[in-house]
C-alpha positions as CSV (number, residue, x, y, z in Angstrom):
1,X,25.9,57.0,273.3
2,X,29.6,55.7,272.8
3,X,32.5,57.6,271.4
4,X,32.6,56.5,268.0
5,X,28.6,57.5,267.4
6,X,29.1,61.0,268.4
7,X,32.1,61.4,266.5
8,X,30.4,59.5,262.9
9,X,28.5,63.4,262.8
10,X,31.6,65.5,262.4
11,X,31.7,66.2,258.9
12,X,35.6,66.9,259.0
13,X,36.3,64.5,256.0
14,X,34.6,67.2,253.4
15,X,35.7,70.4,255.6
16,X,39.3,69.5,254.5
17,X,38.3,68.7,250.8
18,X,36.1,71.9,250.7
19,X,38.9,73.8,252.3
20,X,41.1,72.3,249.5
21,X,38.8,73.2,246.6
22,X,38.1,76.6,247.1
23,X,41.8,77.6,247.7
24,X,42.7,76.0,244.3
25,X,39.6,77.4,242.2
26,X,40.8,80.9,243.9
27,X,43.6,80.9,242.8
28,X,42.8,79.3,239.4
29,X,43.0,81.8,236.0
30,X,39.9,79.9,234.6
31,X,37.8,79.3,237.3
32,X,35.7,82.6,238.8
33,X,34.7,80.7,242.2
34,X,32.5,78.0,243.5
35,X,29.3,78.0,245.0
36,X,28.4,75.6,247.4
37,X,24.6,73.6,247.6
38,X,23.2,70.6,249.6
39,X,23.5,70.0,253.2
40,X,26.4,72.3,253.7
41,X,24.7,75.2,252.5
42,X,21.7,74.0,254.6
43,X,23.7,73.8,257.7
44,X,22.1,69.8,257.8
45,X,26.0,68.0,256.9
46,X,27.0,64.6,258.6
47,X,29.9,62.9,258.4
48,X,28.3,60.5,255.5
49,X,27.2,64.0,253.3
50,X,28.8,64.9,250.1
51,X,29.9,67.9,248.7
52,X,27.3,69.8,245.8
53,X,29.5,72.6,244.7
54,X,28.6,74.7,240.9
55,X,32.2,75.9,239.8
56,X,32.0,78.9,238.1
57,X,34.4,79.3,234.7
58,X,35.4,82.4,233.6
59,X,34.1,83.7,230.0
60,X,35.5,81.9,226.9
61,X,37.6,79.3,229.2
62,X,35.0,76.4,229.4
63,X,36.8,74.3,226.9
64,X,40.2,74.2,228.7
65,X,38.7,74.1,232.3
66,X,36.6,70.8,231.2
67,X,39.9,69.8,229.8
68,X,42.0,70.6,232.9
69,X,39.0,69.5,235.3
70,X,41.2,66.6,237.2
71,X,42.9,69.1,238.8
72,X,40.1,69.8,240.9
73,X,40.7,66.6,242.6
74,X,42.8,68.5,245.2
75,X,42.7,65.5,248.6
76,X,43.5,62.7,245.6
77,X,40.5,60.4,244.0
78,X,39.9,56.5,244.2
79,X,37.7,57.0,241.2
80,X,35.8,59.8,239.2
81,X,33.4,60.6,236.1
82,X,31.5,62.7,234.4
83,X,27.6,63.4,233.1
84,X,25.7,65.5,231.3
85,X,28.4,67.9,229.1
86,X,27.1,70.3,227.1
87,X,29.9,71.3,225.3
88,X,31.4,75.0,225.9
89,X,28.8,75.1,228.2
90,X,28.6,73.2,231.6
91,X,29.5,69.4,232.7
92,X,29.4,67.9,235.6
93,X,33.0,66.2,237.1
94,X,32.5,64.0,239.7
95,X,34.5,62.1,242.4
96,X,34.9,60.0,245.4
97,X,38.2,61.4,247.5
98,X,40.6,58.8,248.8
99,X,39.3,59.4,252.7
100,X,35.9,58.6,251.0
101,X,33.7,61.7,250.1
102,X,31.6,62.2,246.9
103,X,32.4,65.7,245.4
104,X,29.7,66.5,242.9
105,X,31.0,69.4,240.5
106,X,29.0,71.1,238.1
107,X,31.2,73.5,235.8
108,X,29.0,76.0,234.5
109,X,30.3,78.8,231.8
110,X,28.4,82.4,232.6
111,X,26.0,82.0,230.0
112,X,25.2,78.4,230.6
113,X,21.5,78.8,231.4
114,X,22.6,76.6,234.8
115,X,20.3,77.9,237.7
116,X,20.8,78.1,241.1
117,X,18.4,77.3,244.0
118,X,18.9,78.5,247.6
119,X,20.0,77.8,249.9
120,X,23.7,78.3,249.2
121,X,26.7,79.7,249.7
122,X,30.0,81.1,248.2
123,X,32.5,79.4,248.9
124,X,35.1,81.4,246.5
125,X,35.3,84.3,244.4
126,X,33.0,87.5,245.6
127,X,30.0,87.4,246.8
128,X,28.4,88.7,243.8
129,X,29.0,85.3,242.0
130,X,25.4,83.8,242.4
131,X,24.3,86.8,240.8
132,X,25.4,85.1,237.4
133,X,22.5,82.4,238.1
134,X,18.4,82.3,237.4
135,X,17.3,81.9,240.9
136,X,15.2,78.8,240.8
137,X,12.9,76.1,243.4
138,X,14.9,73.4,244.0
139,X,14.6,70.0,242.8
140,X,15.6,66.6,243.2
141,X,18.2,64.4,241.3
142,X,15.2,62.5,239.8
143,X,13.9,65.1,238.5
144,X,16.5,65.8,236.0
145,X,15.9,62.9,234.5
146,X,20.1,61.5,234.3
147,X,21.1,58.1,234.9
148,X,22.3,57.9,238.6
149,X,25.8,56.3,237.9
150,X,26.8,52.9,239.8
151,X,29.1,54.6,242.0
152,X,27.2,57.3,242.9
153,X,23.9,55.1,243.6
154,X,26.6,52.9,245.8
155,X,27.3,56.0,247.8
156,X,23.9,57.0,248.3
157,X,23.1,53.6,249.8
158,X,26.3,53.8,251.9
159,X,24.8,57.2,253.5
160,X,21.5,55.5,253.9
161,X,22.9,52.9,256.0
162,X,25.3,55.1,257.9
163,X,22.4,56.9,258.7
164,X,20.4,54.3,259.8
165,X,23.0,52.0,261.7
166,X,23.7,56.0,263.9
167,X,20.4,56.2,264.7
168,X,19.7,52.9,266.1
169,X,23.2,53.3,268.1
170,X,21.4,57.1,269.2
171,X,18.0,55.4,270.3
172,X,19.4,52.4,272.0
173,X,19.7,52.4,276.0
174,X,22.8,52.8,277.6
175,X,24.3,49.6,278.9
């Protein structure tokens, strides 16, 4: 195995990001904290995983969080949209940083109705915060039935073949 293949699984990129976030949403008057999903709650994160976080707004600041929600782009972004809004409600922002991670952010107001499948972990505010979710199974992006945007499908088949090009450099023979 050469250098550069051991060092594609350090997932150092979104550590720094992560880091990042939750300090701001701490610190934040709208924002309660942020829960984090996806390979980092499951303990699975590469260096090619992106970060699923469900940002949790305080009661009756929805509307000016949404507004404000660029400033959650705390390590810069090359580019960034959003889906599925339901206004006063929840919406999800998201982003690709400029070192190349996907930040997917859904904002959820307490009484949202958004629901919350394990694992997970809190990443800021107290540890009661994933109280404010239905527990649920989880389920896959296809699932919800959303239009996967360009950008994000590009990123998905970026992963794929980082994957794929690391494992053939894991399985080849030394030379």
């Amino acid at each position: 195995m050469t250098a550069q293949a051991g060092h594609a699984s350090s997932p150092l990129r979104q550590v720094t990001t992560l880091a990042a976030l939750a300090e701001h949403i701490t610190a934040s008057s709208l924002l309660d904290g942020a829960i984090l999903l996806g390979s980092f709650a499951r303990g699975t994160a590469d260096a090619a995983s992106d970060l699923d976080l469900i940002v949790c707004v305080r009661d009756g600041h929805f509307a000016t969080a949404w507004q404000q929600r660029t400033v959650l782009q705390v390590t810069g972004a090359m580019v960034w949209w959003d889906q599925h809004l339901v206004p006063d409600r929840m919406g999800a922002h998201k982003w690709v940083t400029n070192d190349l991670v996907l930040v997917e952010c859904l904002l959820a107001a307490p009484d949202s109705g958004v629901r919350l499948a394990s694992p997970y972990r809190v990443v800021a505010g107290g540890p009661g915060l994933a109280e404010r979710f239905i527990a649920r199974p989880p389920i896959q992006r296809a699932e919800l039935g959303l239009d996967v945007h360009p950008v994000e499908r590009a990123y998905d088949q970026f992963k794929e073949v980082i994957r794929s090009h690391r494992k053939q450099l894991l399985q080849a023979p030394n030379t």
